[in-house]
C-alpha positions as a printed Julia matrix, in Angstrom:
99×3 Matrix{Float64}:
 109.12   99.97   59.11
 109.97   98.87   62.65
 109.79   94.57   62.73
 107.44   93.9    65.78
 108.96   92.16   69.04
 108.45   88.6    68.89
 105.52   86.78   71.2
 106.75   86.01   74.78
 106.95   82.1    75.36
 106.47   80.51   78.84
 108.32   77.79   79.32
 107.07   75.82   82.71
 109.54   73.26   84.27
 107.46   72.64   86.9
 108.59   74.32   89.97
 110.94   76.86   88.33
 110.0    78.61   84.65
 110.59   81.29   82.44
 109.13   84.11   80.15
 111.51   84.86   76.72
 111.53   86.6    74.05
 113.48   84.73   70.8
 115.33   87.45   69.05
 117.79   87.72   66.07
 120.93   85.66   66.1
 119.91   83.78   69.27
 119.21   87.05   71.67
 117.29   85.81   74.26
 115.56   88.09   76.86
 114.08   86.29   79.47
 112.67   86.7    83.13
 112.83   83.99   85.67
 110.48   82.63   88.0
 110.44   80.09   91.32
 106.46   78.38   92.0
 105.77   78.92   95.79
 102.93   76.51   96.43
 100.16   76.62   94.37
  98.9    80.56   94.66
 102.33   82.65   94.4
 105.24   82.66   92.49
 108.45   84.56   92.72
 109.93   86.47   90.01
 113.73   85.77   90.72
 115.45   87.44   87.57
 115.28   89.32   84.4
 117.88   89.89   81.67
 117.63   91.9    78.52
 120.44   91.78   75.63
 121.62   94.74   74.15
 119.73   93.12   71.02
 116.7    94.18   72.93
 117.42   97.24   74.67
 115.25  100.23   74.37
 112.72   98.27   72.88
 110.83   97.52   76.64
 111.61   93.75   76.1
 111.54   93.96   80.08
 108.73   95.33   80.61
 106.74   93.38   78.67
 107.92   90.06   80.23
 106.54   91.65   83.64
 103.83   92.5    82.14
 102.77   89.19   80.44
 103.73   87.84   83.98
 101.13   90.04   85.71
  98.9    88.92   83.15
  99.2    85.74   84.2
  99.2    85.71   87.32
  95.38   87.67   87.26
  93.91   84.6    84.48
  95.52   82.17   87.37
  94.47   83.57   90.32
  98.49   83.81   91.71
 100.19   86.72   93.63
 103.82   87.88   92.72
 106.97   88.36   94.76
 108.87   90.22   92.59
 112.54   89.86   93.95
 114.21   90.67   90.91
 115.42   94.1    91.57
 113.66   95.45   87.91
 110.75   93.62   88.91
 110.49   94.91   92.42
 110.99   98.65   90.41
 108.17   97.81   87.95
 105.82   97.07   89.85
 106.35  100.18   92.36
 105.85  102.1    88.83
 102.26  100.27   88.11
 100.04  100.67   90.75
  97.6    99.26   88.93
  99.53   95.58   89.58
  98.84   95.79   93.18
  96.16   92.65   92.9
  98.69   90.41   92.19
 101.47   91.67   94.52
 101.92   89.35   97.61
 102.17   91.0   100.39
């Protein structure tokens, strides 16, 4: 049996925050963001352990981002270069892309 990856946690400093995942030992992976105003914010970086590789730790931080971003009404600038190559994978993002 496969243990389930652990819940994403926001963590909001006010004009900078971050989406991580807790793993075993300490692993964090974790994607950073910068607030631009009140309507955007910029995805700035995202690192994955090897504790969490091949398990789409990434992904799902973009993902919960995007998530988000639609309950908040916000549009993305995803600088990070995974980011950026996520969402030219998801079309289905394109709501919350700024453009």
């Amino acid at each position: 049996m496969v243990d389930a990856l652990p819940e994403i946690e926001l963590e909001d400093h006010g004009s900078k925050g971050r989406y991580v995942l807790r793993g075993p030992g300490g692993a964090e992976a974790e994607m950073t963001f910068t607030k631009v105003g009140e309507h955007k914010i910029i995805i700035d970086h995202t690192e994955v352990p090897d504790a969490f590789r091949g398990q789409g730790a990434g992904l799902r931080l973009v993902t919960r981002a995007v998530e988000d971003a639609r309950a908040s009404q916000k549009k993305i600038i995803p600088l990070c270069p995974f980011a950026a190559a996520q969402f030219r994978r998801h079309a289905e993002w394109a709501d919350v892309l700024a453009t």
